[in-house]
C-alpha positions as CSV (number, residue, x, y, z in Angstrom):
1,X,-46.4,-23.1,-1.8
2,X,-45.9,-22.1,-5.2
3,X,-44.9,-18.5,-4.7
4,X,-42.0,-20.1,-2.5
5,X,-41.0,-22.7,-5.3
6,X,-40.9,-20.1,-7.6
7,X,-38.8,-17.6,-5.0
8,X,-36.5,-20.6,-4.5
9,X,-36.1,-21.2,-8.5
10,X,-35.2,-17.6,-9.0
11,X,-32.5,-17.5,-5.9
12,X,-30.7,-20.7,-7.5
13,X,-30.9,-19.2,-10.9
14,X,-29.5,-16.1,-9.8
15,X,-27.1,-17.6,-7.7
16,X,-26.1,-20.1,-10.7
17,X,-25.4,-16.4,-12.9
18,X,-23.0,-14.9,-10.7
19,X,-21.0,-18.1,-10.3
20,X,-17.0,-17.6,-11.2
21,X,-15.1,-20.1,-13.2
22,X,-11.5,-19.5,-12.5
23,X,-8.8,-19.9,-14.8
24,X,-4.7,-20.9,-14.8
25,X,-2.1,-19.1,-16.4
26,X,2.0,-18.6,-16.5
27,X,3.8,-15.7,-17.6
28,X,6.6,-13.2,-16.7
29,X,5.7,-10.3,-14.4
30,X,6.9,-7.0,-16.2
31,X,6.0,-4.4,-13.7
32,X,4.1,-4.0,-10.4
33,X,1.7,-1.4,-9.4
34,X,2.5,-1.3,-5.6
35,X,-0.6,1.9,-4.9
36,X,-2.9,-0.1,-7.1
37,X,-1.9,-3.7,-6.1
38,X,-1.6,-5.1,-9.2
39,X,0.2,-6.7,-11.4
40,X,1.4,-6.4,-15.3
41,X,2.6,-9.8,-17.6
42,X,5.1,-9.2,-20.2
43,X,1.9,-10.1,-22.6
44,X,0.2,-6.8,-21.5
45,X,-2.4,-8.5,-19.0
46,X,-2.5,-6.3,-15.9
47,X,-4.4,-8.5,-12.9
48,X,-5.4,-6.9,-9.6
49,X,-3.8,-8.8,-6.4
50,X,-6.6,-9.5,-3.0
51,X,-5.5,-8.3,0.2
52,X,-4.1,-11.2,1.2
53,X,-1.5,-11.0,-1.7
54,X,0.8,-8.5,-0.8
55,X,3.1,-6.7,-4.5
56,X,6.3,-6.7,-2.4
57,X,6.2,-10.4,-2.4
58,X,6.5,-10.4,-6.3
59,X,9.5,-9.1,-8.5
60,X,9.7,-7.6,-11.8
61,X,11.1,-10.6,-14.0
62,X,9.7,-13.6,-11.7
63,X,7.8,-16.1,-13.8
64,X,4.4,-17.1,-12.4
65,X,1.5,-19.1,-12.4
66,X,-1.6,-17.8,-11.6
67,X,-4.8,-18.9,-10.6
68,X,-7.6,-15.6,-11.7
69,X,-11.2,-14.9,-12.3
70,X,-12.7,-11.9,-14.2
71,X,-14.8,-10.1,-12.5
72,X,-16.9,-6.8,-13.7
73,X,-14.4,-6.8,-17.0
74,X,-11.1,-7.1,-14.1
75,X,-9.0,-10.1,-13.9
76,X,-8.7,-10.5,-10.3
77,X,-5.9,-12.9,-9.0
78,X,-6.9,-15.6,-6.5
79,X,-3.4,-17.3,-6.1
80,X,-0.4,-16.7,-7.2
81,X,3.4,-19.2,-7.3
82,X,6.5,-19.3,-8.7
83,X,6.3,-21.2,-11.8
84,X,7.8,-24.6,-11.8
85,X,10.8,-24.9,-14.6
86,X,10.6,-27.4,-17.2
87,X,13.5,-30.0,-16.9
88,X,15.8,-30.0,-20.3
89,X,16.9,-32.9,-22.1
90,X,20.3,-33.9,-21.3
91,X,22.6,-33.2,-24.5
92,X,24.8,-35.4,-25.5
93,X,28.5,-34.6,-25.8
94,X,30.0,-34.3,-29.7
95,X,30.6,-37.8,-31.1
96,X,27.1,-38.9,-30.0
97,X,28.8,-40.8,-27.1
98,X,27.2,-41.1,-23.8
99,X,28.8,-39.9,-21.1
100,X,30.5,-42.3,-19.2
101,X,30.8,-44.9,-22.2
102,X,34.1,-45.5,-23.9
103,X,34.7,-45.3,-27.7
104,X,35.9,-49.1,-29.1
């Protein structure tokens, strides 16, 4: 009984090691590596695509968001979007007047 308390403590400990945490980020791809399936970020990360990712989906200059884990030293991509634009505040035209309001 012991030995197999002990067996099972190791198994969960080990298991509980090798877990992977991943991790967001958004950047601009600056190249792809279509032999090696990856990818490179204008900020000089290069992340390896899965098989189910194929590099003629992506384009040089596309801004993404990507959802990655590190694995033996790698960054290894688990899902990967087009990165959603920030809305800009509307400016208001010379004067200070909004649009749509006259001037008394």
């Amino acid at each position: 009984m012991k030995k197999a308390v002990i067996i099972a403590a190791l198994a969960l400990a080990t298991a509980a090691s090798t877990v992977v945490f991943a991790k967001e980020m958004t950047g601009t791809i600056k190249a792809i590596n279509k032999n090696n399936d990856s990818i490179m970020l204008t900020d000089g990360k290069t992340l390896k695509l899965p098989e189910g990712i194929e590099a003629e989906t992506l384009k040089a200059g596309e801004k993404v968001t990507i959802v990655y884990s590190s694995k033996a030293g790698k960054l290894m991509v688990s899902d990967i979007h087009a990165a959603k634009c920030q809305r800009r505040s509307k400016i208001r035209p010379s004067g200070g007047a909004k649009v749509g309001h006259l001037a008394p």
